[in-house]
N, C-alpha and C positions, 0 to 999 in steps of 0.2 A: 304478392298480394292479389287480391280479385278485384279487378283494376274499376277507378271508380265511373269512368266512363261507358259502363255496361249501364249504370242507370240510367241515360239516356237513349237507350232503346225501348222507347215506349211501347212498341207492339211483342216485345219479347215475352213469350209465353212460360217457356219453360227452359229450367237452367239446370246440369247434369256436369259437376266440374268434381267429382268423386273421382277419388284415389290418386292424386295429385301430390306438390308437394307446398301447397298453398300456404301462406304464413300471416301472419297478422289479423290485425279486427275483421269481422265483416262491416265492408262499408256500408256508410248512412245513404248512400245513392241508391241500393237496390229498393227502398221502401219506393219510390217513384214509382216503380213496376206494378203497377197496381193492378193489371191485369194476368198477372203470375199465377199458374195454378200448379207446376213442379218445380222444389227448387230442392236440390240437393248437390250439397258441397260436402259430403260426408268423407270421412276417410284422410283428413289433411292434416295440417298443424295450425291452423284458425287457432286464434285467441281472442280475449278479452271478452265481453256479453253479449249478451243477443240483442242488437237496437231494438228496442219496446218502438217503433216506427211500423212497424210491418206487423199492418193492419189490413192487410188485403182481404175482401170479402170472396173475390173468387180461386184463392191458393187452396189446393184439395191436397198434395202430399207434402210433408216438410223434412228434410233428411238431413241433417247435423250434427250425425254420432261420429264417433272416432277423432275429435279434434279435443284442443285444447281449452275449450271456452268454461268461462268460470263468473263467479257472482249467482245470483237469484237470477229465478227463469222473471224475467222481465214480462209486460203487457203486451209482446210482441204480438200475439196470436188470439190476443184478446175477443176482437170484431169479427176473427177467421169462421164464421158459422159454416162454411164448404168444407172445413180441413176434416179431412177423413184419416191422416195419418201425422202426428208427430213425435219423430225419433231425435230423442237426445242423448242417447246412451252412450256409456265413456268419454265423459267429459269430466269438466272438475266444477259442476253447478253446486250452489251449497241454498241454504234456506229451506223453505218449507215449499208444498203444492200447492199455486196460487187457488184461491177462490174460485179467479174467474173459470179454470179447467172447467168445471161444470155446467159451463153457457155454451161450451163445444157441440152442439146437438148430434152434428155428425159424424165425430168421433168415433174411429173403430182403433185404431191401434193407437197406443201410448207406449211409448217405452222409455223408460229413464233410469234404466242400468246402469252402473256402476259410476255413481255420482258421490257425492259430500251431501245429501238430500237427508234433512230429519224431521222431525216433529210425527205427528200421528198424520195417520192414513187418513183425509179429510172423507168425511160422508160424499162430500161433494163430487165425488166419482161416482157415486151409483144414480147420477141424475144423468149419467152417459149411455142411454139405453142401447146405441148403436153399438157399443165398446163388444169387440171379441177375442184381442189381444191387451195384457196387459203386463208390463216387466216390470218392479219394482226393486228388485235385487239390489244387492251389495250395495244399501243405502244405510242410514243410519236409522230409519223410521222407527217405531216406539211404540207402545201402548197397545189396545186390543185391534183383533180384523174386525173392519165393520161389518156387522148381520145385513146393511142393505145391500152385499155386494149380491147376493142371492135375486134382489131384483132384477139383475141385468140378464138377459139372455145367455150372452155371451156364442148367439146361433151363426152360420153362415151367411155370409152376406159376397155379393159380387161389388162390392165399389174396392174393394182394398186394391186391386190392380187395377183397376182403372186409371189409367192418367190420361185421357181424351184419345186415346187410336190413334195420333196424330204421325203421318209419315213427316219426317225430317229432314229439311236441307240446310246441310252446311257449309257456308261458305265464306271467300273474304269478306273483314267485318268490313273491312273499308269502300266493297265494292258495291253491294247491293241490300242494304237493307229494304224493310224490315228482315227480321229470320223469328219465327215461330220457335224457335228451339236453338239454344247453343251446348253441344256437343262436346266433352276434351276426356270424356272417360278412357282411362287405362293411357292417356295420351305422355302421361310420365313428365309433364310440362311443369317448370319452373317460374318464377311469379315474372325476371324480365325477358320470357319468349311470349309471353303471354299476348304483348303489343304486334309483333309477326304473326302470333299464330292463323293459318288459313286453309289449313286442311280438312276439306269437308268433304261428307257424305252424307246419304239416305241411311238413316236408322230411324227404328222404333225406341218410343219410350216405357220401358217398363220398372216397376218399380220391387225393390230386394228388399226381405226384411228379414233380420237375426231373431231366430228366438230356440232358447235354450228348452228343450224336451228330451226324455228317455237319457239322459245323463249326458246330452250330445248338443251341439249347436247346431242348427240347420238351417241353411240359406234356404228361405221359400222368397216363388215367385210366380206368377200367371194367375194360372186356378188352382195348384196348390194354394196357393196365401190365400183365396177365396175359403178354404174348407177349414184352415186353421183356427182353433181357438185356446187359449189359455189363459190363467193366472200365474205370475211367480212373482213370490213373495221372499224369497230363500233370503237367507244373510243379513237378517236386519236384527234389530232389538225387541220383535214383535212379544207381546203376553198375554196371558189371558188364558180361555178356552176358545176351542175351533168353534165359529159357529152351526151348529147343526143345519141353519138353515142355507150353509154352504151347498147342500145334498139335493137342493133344488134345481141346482143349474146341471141341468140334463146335458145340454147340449157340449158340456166341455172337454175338451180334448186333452189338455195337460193341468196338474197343478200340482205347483210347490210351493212346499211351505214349511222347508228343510234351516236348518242352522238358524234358531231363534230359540225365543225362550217359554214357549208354548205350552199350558197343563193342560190336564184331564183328560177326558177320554176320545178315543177315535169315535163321529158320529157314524151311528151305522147309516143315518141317512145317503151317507156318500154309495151306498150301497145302488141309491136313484142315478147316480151318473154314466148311465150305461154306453155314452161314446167314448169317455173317457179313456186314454191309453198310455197316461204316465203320471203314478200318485209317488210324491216325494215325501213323507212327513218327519224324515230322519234327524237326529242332531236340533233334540227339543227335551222336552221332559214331560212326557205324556205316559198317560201311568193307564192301569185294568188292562182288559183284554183286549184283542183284535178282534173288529164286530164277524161273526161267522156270516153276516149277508154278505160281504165285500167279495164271497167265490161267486157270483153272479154277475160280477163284471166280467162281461166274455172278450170285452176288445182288451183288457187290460194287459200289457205288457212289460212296466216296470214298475215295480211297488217297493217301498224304499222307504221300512220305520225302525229304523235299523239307528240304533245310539238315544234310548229314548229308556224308560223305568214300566214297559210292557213286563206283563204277567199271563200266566198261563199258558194253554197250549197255542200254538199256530193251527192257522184255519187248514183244514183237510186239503191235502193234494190235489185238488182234482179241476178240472177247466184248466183257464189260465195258471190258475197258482201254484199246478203244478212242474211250471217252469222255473219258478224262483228258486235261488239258491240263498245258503247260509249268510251269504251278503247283506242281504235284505232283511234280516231281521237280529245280525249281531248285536251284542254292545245292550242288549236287554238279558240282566244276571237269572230275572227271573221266571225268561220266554223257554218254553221245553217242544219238543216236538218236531220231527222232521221239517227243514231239511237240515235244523241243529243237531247235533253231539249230544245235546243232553234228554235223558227220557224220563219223559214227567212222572214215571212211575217211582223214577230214583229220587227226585227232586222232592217229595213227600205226597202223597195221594191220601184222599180220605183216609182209605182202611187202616194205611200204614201209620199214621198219625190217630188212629183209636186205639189199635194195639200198644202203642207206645203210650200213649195215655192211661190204658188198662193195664199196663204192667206194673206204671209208676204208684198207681191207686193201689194196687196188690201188697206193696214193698217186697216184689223180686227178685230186688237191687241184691245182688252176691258181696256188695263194696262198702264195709260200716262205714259212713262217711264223718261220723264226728270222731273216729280214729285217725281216720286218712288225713285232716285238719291238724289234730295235735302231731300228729309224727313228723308234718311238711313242716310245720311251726318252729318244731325242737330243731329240725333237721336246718332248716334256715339260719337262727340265730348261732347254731354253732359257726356254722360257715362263715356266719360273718365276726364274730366275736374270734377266728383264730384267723380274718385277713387282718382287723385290728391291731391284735395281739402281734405276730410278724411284723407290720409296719411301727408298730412302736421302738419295736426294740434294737433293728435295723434301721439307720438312717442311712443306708444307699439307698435300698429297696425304699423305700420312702419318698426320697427325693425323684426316684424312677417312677413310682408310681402317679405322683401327684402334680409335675413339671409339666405334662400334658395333659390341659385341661380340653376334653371335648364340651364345647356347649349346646346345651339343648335348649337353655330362657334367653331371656334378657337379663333374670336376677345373679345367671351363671356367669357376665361377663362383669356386673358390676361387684363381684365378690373377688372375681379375680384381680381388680386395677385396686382396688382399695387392701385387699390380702398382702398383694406386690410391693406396693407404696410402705404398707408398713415393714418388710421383713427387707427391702433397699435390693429389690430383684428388677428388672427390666421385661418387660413383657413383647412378646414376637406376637404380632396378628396374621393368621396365615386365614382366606378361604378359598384358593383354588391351588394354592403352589406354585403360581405360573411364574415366580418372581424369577427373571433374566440372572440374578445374581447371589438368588437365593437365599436374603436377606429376611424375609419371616418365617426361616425356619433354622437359624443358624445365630450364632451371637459369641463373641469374644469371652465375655463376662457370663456369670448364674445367670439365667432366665426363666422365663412361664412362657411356655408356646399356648398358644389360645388360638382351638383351632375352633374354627366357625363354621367349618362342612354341616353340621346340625340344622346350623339357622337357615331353613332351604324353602320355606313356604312363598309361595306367590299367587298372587289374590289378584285377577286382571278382570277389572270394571269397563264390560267395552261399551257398554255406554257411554261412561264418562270419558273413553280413550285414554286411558292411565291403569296402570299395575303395581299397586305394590311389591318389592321385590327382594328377600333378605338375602345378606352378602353369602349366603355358603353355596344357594342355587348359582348354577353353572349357566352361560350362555344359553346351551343347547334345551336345557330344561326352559330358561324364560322362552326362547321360540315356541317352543312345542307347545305349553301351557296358552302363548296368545293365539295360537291356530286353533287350539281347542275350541275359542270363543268366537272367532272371527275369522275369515279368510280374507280380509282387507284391511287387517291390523299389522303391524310389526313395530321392530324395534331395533335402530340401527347403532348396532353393537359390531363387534367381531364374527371373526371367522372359524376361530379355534371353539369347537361347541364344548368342550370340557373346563374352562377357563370361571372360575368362578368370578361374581360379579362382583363383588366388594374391590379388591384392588383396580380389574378394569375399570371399573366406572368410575372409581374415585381420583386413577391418571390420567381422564380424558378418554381411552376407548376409541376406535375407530375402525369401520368395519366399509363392507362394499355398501354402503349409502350415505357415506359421508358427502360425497358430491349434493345430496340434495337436501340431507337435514341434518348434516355437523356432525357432530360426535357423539357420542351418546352421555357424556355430559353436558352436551348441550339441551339434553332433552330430558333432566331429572328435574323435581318441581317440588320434591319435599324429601327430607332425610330424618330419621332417627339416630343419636350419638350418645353413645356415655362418654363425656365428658371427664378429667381426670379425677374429679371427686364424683367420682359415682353416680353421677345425674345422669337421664335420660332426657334429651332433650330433642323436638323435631324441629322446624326451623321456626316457627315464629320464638322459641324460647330461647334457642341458639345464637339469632341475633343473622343478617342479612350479610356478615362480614366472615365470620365463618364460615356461612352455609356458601357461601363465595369460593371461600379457601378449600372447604373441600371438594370441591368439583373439580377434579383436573392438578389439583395442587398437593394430592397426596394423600389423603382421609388419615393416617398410618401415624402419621405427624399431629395430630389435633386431639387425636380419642381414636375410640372406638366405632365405627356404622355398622350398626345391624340391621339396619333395613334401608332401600332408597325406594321412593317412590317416580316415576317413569311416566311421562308423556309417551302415548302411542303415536305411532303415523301411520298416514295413505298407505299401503302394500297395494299395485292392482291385482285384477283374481290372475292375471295371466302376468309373468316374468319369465325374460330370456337367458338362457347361460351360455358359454361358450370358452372352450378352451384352443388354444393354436398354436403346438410345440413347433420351433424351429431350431436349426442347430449353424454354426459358423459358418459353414459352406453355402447354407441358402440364405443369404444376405443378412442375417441376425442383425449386425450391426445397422446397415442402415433403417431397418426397423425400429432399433431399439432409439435412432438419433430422433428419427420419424415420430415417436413417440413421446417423446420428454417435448416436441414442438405443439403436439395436439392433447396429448393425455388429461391435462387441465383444461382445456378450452372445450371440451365434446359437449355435447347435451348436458345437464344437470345430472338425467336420469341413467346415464350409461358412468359403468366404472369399467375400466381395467385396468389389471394389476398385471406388473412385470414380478415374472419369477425367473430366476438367472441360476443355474447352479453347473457342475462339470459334470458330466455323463460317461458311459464307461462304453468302450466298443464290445465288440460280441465276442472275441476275445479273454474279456474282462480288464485290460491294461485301459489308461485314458492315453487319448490321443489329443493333440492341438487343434482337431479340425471337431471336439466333441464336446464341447460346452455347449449345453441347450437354454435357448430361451424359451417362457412360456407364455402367452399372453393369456389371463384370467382373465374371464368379465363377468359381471351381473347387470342385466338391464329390465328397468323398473317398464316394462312392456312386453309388446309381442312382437315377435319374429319378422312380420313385415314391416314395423317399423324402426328394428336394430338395421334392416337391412341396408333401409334407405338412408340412415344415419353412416353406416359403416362405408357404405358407397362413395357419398361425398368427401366425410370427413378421415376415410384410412384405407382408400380401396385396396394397397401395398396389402393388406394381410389375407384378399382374399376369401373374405368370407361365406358362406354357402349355407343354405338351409342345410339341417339335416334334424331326421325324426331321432392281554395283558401286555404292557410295554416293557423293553429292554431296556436295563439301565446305562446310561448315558452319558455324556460330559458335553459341556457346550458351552460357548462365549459369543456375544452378540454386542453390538453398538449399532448408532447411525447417525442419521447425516441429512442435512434439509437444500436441495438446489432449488437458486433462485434466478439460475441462469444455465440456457441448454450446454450439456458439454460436446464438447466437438468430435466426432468420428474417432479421430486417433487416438484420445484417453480413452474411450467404450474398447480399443482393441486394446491397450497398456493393462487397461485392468480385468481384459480377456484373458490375457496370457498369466497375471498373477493368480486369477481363477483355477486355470489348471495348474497351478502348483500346489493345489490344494485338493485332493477326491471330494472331499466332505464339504466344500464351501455352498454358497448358496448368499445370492443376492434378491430381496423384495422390493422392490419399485410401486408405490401407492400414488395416485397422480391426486392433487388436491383442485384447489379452483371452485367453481359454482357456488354453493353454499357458502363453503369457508370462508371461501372472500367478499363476507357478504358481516361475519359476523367481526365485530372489535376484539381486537389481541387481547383486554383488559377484563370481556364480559364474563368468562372465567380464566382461572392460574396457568390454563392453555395457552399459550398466545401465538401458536404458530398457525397464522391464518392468511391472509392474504401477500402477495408476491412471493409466497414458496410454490413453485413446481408441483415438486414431488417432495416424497420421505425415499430415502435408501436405510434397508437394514441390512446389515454384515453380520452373517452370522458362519459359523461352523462348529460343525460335534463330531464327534470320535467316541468309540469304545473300549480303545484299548488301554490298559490300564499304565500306573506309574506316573513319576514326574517327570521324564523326559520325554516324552509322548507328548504329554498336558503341556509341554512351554515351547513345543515345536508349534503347536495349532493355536496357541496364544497369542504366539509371537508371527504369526501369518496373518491375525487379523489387526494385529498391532499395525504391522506394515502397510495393508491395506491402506486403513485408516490415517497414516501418514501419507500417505502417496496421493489420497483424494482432498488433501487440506488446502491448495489453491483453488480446487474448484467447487466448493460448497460453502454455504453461509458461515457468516465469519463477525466476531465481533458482536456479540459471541456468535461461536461457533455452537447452531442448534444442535438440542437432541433431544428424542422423545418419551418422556418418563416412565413409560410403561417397557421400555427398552432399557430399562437401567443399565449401566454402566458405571464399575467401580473405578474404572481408567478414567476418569472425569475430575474424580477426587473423592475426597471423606473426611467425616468430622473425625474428630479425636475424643473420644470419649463421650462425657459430656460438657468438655471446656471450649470445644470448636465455638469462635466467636463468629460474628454474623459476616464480618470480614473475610474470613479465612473460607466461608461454604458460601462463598459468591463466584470462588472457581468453578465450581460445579453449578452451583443453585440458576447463574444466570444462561448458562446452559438450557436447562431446561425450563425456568420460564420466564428469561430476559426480565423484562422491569419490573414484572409481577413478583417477582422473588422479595422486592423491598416488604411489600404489600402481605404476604404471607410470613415474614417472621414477625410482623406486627401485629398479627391475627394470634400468631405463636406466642408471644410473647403478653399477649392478654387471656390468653385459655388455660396455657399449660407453661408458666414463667417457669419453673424448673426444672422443664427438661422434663417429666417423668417420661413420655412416649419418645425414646430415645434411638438411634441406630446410625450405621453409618452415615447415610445420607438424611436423615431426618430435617424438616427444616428447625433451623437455630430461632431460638425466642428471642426477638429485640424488642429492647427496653428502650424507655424515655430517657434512659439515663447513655444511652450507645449513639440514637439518631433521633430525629424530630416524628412528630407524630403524622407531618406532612406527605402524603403523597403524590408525588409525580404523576 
């Protein structure tokens, strides 16, 4: 922590404790400082708010990006009329721009990047005439730009580096106060060396500041930051029109105003901004032409309206613009003109479009078209009157034909449950296939496969931070679709991007960001279901007890979901990945022991997943010394902050900066430890590995989040004091039954050999990993007794709670299958739940 006895250095001027690994609040002592005019702690892991105390009249720079700190920007800086610079960027501040920002008279730089910050762009910023730097990005801000921003200069000014010339001496605290400055930059100091630390010298104070231009981030400092000036706007929810009188700030050097929701036309006024030398307006929806003044910008070097509803040609080659490429203007269907592929002469030009015109007034048409009508007509109805004919009279063909039902409504799925019900068929809901045991696409008895690949539309509101999302779209489509909208949205699902969403979501689901916001049934907030009489119902119709049930507890068992609606979350712009194969001989094992001790316990924001499989020498034979481990990660950050994470908390792995499918067979289960296992079983079920080519073990570490939420909040309830999940899995391709019960009977084995050492009583396992070795119902006579082999399994006590859910939705059983949950009646148990 930043220890609170600094605030008693009353002559302490300036404080520079950046890039550190600082933790905790900023203390309520530094407000005493009142004499303070640089204070930056930037670069740590500081949390909690900014004390509204620090009130200092004479503070001139303030630096507190790259931390943790969260809440509403506080009155901290309210009386600050000296402050020339305050930087809060990447943090997790939420609320609006206070008011008082406007009373800042000396104000030149603001920056409040990549925060939780919304409501409108307050006027109250163009009362900041000194302002030359401004960042507002990846915020959630709203509404139109304000036209006074155009008041502000936005010119060069020499105070941005200024922080008083002061030469600096550092030295013991304990020995000589006062010190005019305290020094620990780059010093890599932890919060208890802090009380020792005494290593001083003479430096200068200068002050660094990030700001994103020409598609780049760039550290300015001295008399660069003097000449700089910009706006960014990028990444919010902004609309409206540009204002025109944007074109009056001459003096500007960058401006973004990329990924938002922006109409009408480029003002040609911008055409006045002749310092200018980086225009962003890409990833909006700005429609007409490109003003042909904009080749008069001669400093200009990157222009960028590139994914927007531009028309017409592209301005002439020549000056600057004759460096841009097709980058810069993709993504507009209806822009023609070098340096695009398409030529406007092809795309329709006057002439060509009066000839066509004059043809059609001629009737030079060679096509009698009320011919061409009747023959398509006649030709149609045959067609279809002899696929009728066929299906009538053949009942295979028939039942081939109509057993799979593609849907494309909603009216498709309730014709199908009501169709089934009456002719006593069982219906399979399949929308990605991913099912472990292949269960909605396969059935004992007559069935309707009802596939749902159709229902694929997603509708992502990122203002509101939610998406509509129907079950047949695949994981990898809901990503892409929310990057569309935002680049600090996502949605933490899996890893498989072909995986449709309707089963994932409805077994719980869980991807690399479960550590920090659950499962991705943790994060659904409204659902659509046909129910088994044909109803459509979302959740307030549904009732809060189903819409329970099917989060995590099966959807499959209840009805039908054709659509889930999805809370988004934080994604920041920057995320690290990292992969670290090892193999036997470089110590796997104690890595792997190393890992089940820390894997739960890391940061929130860091995942890694163990991958375990046999590897084949160069040879091609497996050897004993060739079973690889992999260590997967995803971390919700940047690079220098996995690093310092990885440092403390796993330095063993050594981490280091650095810049149609074949058909198959497979069998899979798993396993929840809630206690680390010991070296010797990791080499027991080494060796069983290589008795296997094809095996392959997944290691998901839980903790942070999950054990934050109740077993009970959805039919999930494997949340706190599990470890990890293990999945067992192996596939083969070669065919026959003896093949298939040699690799069946290897993961059987497994599976027994790991039953002392994983949860027990029950014994968990994760639904989306189905498993018919667990057990199954019989028909439809399986009582609620008999699928609590299995049921409690997968969601321990919840299981009660969900055949009572069953057992008032769907009392008959219609939605039926091996594992389905069993309907309990008032007449088997009490209505009571545990």
């Amino acid at each position: 922590m930043v220890p609170r006895w600094m605030g008693n250095m009353s002559n302490l001027g300036e404080i520079s404790m950046a890039e550190n690994q600082l933790e905790g609040p900023i203390p309520m002592e530094l407000c005493k400082l009142v004499g303070i005019t640089f204070l930056d702690l930037s670069e740590n892991n500081l949390s909690g708010s900014i004390p509204s105390c620090f009130n200092s009249s004479s503070i001139i720079h303030v630096h507190l990006n790259k931390n943790r700190l969260s809440g509403p920007i506080t009155s901290a800086f309210q009386n600050s009329s000296s402050l020339v610079t305050l930087n809060l960027r990447d943090n997790y501040l939420i609320g609006k721009i206070p008011d008082w920002i406007g009373s800042l008279s000396s104000l030149s730089i603001l920056l409040l990047k990549e925060n939780h910050l919304e409501g409108r762009i307050p006027n109250r910023l163009c009362l900041l005439q000194n302002l030359s730097m401004l960042d507002l990005s990846y915020n959630k801000f709203f509404g139109p730009i304000p036209h006074c921003l155009s008041n502000i200069s936005f010119k060069a000014t020499d105070r941005k580096s200024d922080s008083g010339g002061i030469s600096i001496l550092k030295n013991n605290f304990k020995k000589k106060p006062p010190f005019a400055y305290l020094e620990t930059n780059l010093a890599n100091i932890r919060d208890e060396e802090l009380d020792d630390f005494y290593s001083f010298q003479l430096v200068d104070a200068k002050q660094e500041v990030e700001f994103t231009t020409k598609g780049r981030t760039y550290c300015y400092e001295g008399d660069i930051l003097n000449y700089m000036s910009g706006i960014d706007l990028s990444c919010n929810r902004l609309v409206g029109e540009i204002p025109p009188e944007l074109g009056s700030i001459s003096n500007i050097h960058a401006l973004n105003l990329s990924h938002n929701n922006l109409t009408g036309l480029i003002p040609a006024t911008f055409s006045n901004m002749k310092q200018i030398e980086s225009l962003d307006l890409s990833y909006n929806n700005l429609n007409g032409k490109i003003p042909t003044q904009l080749t008069e910008l001669t400093f200009l070097e990157v222009f960028n309206v590139s994914h927007n509803n531009l028309s017409g040609a592209t301005p002439n080659r020549k000056a600057q613009f004759g460096t841009f490429d097709e980058s810069s203007y993709e993504g507009n269907p209806l822009l023609c003109g070098a340096p695009l592929h398409t030529d406007c002469i092809k795309t329709g030009s006057p002439s060509i479009m009066r000839e066509t015109n004059q043809l059609e007034e001629e009737g030079d048409s060679f096509v009698d078209m009320d011919a061409f009508y009747i023959t398509f007509a006649v030709a149609y109805i045959t067609v279809l009157l002899g696929i009728f004919t066929v299906l009538y009279i053949n009942p295979y063909w028939r039942w081939a034909w109509f057993k799979s039902i593609d849907t494309c409504y909603d009216s498709h799925v309730q014709a199908t449950i009501l169709c089934s019900k009456q002719h006593g068929l069982q219906v399979r809901i399949r929308s990605g296939g991913h099912d472990f045991e292949g269960l909605s696409s396969t059935a004992g008895l007559p069935f309707v496969l009802l596939d749902l690949q159709f229902l694929r539309s997603i509708n992502v509101d990122a203002e509101d931070d939610t998406a509509w999302v129907e079950v047949g779209a695949t994981i990898g489509e809901i990503y892409y679709r929310i990057a569309e909208k935002s680049q600090v949205l996502g949605f933490p699902a899996g890893l498989c991007p072909l995986v449709g969403v309707g089963g994932h979501l409805s077994d719980g689901g869980f991807g690399t960001m479960l550590r920090k916001y659950g499962l991705a049934a943790d994060n659904i907030i409204d659902a659509r279901i046909v129910d088994v009489n044909g109803r459509i119902m979302d959740r307030e119709l549904m009732g809060e007890d189903l819409f329970w049930a099917i989060r995590g507890g099966g959807a499959a068992s209840f009805g039908v979901v054709i659509s889930w609606k999805t809370k988004l979350v934080y994604v920041p712009q920057t995320v690290t990945v990292f992969t670290i194969v090892r193999i036997l001989d470089q110590n796997a094992t104690k890595l792997v022991h190393k890992w089940q001790h820390t894997g739960h316990k890391l940061d929130e924001n860091l995942f890694i997943q163990l991958v375990i499989k046999a590897t084949s020498t160069s040879d091609g034979s497996v050897g004993n010394n060739m079973l690889q481990v992999s260590f997967e990660s995803l971390f919700l950050g940047k690079t220098d902050e996995l690093l310092k994470i990885m440092e403390d908390s796993f330095p063993e792995l050594a981490l280091r900066d650095r810049t149609p499918q074949e058909k198959i067979s497979f069998k899979g289960s798993s396993d929840y430890v809630k206690q680390p296992l010991p070296e010797a079983i990791w080499e027991e079920l080494w060796e069983l590995c290589l008795e296997e080519e094809n095996s392959l073990l997944i290691l998901d570490p839980y903790g942070g989040r999950m054990n934050e939420i109740s077993e009970s909040e959805i039919p999930f309830p494997h949340r706190k004091g599990n470890l990890y999940n293990i999945q067992y899995q192996v596939s083969w391709d070669d065919e026959g039954v003896g093949p298939s019960k040699r690799h069946i009977e290897w993961i059987r084995r497994v599976y027994e050999h790991m039953t002392p050492y994983v949860s027990n009583s029950p014994r968990a396992a994760y639904l989306n990993y189905r498993d018919l070795d667990l057990g199954t119902n019989d028909d439809n006579d399986t009582s609620y007794s008999q699928a609590e082999k299995w049921g409690l399994k997968y969601f321990k006590n919840n299981f009660r709670r969900l055949a009572i859910v069953k057992g008032e939705v769907d009392p008959y059983n219609f939605f039926a299958f091996e594992q389905s949950i069993p309907p309990l009646t008032l007449n088997e148990g009490t209505r009571e739940i545990e």
